[in-house]
N, C-alpha and C positions, 0 to 999 in steps of 0.2 A: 699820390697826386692830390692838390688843394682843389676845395669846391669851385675856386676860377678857373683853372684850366678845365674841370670836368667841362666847366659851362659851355667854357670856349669850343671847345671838340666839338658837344653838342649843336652848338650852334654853324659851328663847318658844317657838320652835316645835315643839319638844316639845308642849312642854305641851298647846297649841292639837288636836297629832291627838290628844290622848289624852281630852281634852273631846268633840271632835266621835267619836271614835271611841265612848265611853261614849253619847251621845247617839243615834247610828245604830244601834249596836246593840241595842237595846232591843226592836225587832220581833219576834225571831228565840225570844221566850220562850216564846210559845204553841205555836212548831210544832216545837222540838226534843226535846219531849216523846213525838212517835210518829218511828217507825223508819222507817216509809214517806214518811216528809218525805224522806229520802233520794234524789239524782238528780233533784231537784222544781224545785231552782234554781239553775238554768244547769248542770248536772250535779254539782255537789257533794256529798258526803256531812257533810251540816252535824250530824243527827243523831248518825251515827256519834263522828263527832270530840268533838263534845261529851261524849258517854256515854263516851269516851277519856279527856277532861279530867277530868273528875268522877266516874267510876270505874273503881277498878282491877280488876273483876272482870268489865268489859266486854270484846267481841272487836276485842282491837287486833291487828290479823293486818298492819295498813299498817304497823309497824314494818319490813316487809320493804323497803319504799323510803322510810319514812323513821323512821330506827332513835331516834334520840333525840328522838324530839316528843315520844314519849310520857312518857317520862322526866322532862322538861323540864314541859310540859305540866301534865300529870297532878300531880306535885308541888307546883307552882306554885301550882295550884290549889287542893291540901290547905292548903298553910302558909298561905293568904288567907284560908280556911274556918276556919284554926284561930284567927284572933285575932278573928272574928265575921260574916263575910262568909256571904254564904247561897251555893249553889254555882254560879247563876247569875247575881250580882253577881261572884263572885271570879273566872269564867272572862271577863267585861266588861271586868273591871281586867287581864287578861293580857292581853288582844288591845288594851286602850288604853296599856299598857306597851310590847307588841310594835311599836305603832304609832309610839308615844316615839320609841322607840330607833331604829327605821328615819328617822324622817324627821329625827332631828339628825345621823344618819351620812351622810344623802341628802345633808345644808347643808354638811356641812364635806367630802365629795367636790365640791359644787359651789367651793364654793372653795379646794380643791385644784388646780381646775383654772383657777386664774386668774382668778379672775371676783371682780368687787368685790362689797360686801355686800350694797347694794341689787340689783343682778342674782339674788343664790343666794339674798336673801329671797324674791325674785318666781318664780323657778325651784321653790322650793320650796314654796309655798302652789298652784303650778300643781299640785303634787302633790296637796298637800290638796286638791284641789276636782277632782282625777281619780276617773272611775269607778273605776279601780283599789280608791281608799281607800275610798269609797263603797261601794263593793257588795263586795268584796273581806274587807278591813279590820274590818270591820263583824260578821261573820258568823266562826260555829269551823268553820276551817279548817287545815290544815296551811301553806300556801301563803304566807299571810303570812309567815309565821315562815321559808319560804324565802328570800323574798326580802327578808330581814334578811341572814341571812346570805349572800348571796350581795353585800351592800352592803357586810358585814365583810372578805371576802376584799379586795374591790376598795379596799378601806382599806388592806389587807396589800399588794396593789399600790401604791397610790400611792405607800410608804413609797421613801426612797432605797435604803438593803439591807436588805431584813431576814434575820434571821435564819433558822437555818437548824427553830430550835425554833416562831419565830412560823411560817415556810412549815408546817410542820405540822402545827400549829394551823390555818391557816387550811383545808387540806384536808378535816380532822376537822369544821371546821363548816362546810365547802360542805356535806359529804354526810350530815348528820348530820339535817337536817331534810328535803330531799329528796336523792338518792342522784344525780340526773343532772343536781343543781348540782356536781357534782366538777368542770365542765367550765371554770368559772372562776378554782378553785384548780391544775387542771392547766397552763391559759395562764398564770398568777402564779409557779407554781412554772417552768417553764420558760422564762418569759424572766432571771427572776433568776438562775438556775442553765445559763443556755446556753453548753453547751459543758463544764460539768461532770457530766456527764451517769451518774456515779455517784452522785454526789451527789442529783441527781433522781430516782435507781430507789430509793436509798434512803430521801430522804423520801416518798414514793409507799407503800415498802412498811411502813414506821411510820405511815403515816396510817392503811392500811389494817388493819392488826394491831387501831391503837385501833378502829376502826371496828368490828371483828368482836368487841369486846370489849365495846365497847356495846352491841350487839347480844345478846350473850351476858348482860348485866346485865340490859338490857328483858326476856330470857325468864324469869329468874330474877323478876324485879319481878311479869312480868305473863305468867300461863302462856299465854294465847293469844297472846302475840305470834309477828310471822314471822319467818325467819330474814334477818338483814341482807343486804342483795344479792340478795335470790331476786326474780327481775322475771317469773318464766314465767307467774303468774297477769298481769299487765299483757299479755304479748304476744299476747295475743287479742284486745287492742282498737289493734295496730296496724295504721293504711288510710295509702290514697295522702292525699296533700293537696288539697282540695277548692276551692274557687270563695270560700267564703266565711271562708277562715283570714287572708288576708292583711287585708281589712278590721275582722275582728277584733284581730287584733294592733295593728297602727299605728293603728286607729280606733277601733275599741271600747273600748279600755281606757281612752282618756282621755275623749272624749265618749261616753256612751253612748246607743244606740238608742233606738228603741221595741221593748222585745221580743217577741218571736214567741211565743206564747202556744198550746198545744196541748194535746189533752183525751188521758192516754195511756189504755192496752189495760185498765185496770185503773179508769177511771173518773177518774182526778185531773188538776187542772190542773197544766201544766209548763212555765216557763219556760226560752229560752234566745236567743240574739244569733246567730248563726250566718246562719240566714237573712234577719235585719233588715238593712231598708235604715240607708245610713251615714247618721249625723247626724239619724237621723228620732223623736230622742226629742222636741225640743220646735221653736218656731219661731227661735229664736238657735241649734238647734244648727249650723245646717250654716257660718253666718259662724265660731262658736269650732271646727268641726274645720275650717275653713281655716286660722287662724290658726295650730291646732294644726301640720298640714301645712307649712306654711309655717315654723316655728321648728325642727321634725322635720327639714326635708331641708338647712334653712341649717346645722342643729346636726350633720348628717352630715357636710357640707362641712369644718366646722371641726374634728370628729372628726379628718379624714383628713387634715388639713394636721398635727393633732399627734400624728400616728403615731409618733414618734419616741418619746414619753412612754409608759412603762409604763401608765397609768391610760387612754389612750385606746385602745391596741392591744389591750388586754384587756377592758375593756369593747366595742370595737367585735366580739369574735371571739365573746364571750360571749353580745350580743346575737342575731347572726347565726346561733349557735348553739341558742338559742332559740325563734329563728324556725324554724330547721329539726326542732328536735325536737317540737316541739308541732305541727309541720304535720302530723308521722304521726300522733299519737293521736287515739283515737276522740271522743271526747269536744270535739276541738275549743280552739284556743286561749284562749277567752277565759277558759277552767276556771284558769288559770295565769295572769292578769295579774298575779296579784299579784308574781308570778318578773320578769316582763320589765317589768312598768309602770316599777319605778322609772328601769332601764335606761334607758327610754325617754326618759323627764325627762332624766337624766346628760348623754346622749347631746343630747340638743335644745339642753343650758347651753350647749355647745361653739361654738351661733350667733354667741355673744357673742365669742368668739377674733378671728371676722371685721371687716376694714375697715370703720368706720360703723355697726357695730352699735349703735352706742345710737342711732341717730335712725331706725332701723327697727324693729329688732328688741326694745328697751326697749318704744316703745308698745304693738305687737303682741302682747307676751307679757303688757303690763297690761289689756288687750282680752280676750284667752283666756281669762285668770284670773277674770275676771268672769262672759263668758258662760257658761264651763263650767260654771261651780257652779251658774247658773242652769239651764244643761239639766241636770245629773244630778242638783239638788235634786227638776227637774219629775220626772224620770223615779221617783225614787225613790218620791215620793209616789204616783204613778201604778200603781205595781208593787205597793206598801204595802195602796192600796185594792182593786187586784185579789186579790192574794192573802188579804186579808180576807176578801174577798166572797166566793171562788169557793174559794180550796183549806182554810182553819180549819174551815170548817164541814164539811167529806169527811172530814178528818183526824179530827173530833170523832166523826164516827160509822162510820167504815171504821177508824180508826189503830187502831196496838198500841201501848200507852203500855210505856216503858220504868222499868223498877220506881221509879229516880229523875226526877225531875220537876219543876217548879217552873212559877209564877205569877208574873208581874208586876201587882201593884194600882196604884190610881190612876197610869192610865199616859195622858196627855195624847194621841191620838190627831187632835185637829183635821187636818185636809188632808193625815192621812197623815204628816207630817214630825214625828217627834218631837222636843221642846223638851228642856228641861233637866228637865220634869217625871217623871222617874223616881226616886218622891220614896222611894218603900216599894218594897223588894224581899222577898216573902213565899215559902220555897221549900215545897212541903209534899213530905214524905219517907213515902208508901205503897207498898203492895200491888197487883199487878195485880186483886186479888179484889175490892179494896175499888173501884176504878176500874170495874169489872164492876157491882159491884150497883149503884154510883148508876147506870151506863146502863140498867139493867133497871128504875131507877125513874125515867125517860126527863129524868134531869135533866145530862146529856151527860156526857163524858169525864171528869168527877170533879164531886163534889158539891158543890164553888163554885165561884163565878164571879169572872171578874176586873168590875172598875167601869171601863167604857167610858164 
């Protein structure tokens, strides 16, 4: 196949997350308007992030571990605002952009590693239809945009040499949206550079340099940011690794559960995966995480026969690395699929390496693809009508609305699953006073309503 048609593929499937990626996110309008949405779902700080994208006089203190989101971010989101976008449409268009560019970097590492078209088309929609993208994807978060760039680096791996300017680069953007993706640009840089091992301390200490000087820009940009590398507020929330990390990781991120639903000390409902049983979102899930399972440990297999290749020693060290880091946080792996998900896919193409894989492993993976999307559509919907029901209405009368805000109008809500109907995106830009009086004239958290 010629490098234009690769493109083109690529580019289909672009396209495809950044559609479905605008389409799922659409839920998330009503609730990132109060602060206490925060840690509501699955532990994420959605609200925060977002009050990050969309402005700059919020407290971005998470520049300390990850120094250029907000930069990135935040701007991004200005320049979409400035040619007509409302702030909640233009932060939709970044994470369906962010979602672009991961999943054509995803197609063309899959066929990097060998794998003919139709296998890294199928490998790659298995993506699409992971909980990862889905629940992940969908939502402002930092995380996605990690595991962009942690997809970038492993690009910088696959290269034959690169340079000693791209290894650089690549370090700058492992740690640039989170700080302890460095771990894949250090395995890239040191196989390329094994044995020249001044050369490694030296790009090490120029990634570093830019790093603190990013750092140094975000506090100038944005006076609450933290300072680059300071992790001492994180280290409070690191534990041993618990019972339910490892099902999360390998399981949760591409099927998802039925989540565990709990009422916290404060009155609100809170979602999280941790203690859910595997596969128990819908009745096809547990046949698609076997299949998943099943493509997961042949794609290990194949991983480890091409150890040889920089692209799988580095990805197998990075994933494994992964696994180990997120098993100490508090918080739980699934908070980071969006880091390891795609890993995970990478890692599974590799089944296809093996003896007879297309008369096992081809069906199996057009099987998964299927059911997946059928368990994470059910779940999703599932989650959608819960959190309508039980946490919008607490938020409308306990939240603290953030000075900036927005609506979504005529937003198709049938079964929970939203359509393509996100037809008006209306932002309204007030006052916490004004937000105040209409509750005192008991007509909820601002004085219109969206059209359900």
């Amino acid at each position: 196949m010629s490098r234009g048609q690769d493109r083109l593929t690529a580019a289909l499937l672009a396209l495809l997350a950044a559609g479905l990626v605008m389409v799922l996110s659409g839920w998330q309008a009503e609730y990132v308007a109060f602060r206490e949405f925060d840690n509501l779902y699955f532990h994420a700080d959605i609200a925060l992030v977002y009050a990050n994208m969309t402005d700059f006089t919020s407290n971005h203190y998470r520049t300390g571990m990850h120094p250029g989101f907000s930069l990135l971010a935040a701007y991004t989101v200005r320049g979409l605002e400035s040619v007509g976008l409302s702030p909640f449409a233009a932060v939709q268009a970044t994470l369906a952009v962010n979602a672009a560019a991961q999943t054509a970097i995803l197609y063309i590492l899959i066929r990097r590693a060998s794998l003919a078209l139709i296998p890294a088309v199928r490998f790659t929609l298995l993506f699409l239809s992971s909980a990862t993208l889905f629940f992940w994807h969908s939502v402002a978060e930092t995380f996605a945009f990690g595991g962009t760039t942690l997809l970038i680096v492993l690009l910088i791996a696959s290269a034959k040499a690169p340079g000693t300017g791209l290894l650089i680069f690549g370090n700058v953007v492992a740690m640039s949206m989170t700080m302890t993706n460095w771990m894949a640009a250090f395995y890239t840089t040191v196989w390329h550079r094994w044995g020249r091992w001044k050369s490694v301390f030296g790009i090490f200490v120029a990634a570093g340099v830019l790093i603190v000087l990013i750092g140094i820009l975000s506090k100038l940009v944005f006076p609450s940011a933290g300072v680059a590398g300071d992790f001492r507020r994180y280290l409070a929330w690191v534990r041993l690794p618990q019972s339910g990390d490892w099902p999360a990781f390998f399981g949760h991120s591409m099927v998802m559960p039925a989540p565990d639903y709990h009422i916290t000390a404060n009155g609100s409902l809170a979602a999280m995966v941790e203690p859910s049983t595997l596969a128990s979102g819908s009745v096809v899930g547990p046949v698609a995480l076997g299949l998943w399972f099943l493509l997961l440990v042949a794609g290990a297999v194949g991983l480890w026969r091409a150890r040889r290749q920089a692209l799988a020693t580095v990805l197998g060290l990075t994933a494994l690395s992964q696994l180990g880091l997120h098993s100490f946080f508090s918080d739980g792996p699934f908070l980071f699929a969006a880091h390891f998900g795609p890993l995970l896919v990478l890692v599974a193409a590799h089944a296809m390496l093996l003896p007879r894989a297309g008369k096992i492993i081809l069906p199996a993976l057009a099987v998964c693809v299927l059911l997946t999307a059928v368990n994470n559509i059910t779940v999703y919907q599932a989650l959608d009508a819960r959190l309508t029901a039980e946490l919008l209405p607490w938020l409308q009368a306990n939240g603290t609305p953030h000075e900036r805000f927005c609506v979504v109008s005529d937003v198709d809500r049938a079964g929970g699953f939203r359509t393509a109907a996100h037809r008006a995106h209306k932002v309204v830009i007030g006052d916490i006073s004004d937000i105040r009086r209409s509750k005192r004239r008991g007509v909820g958290p601002w004085p219109w309503h969206r059209h359900l």
